[in-house]
N, C-alpha and C positions, 0 to 999 in steps of 0.2 A: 737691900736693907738700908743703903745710905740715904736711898731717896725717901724712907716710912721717917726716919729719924729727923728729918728736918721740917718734915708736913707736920707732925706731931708739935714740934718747937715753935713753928710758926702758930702753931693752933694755943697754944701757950702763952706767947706772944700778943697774938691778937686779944688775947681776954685785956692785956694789960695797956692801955691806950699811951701812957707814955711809953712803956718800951718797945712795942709796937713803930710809933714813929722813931726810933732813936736804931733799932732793930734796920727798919724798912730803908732809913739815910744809909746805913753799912754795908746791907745787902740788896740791891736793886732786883726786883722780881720783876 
């Protein structure tokens, strides 16, 4: 279940182009 909860956030994320990059610098994928 840990791993739906962050796919979900990142897809959240991604809609939002700054938080996305600020996101993306914090957490290297």
């Amino acid at each position: 279940m840990s791993w739906n909860l962050p796919q979900l956030y990142a897809s959240a994320l991604h809609r939002c182009s700054r938080t996305s990059c600020i996101f993306q610098a914090n957490q290297p994928v």
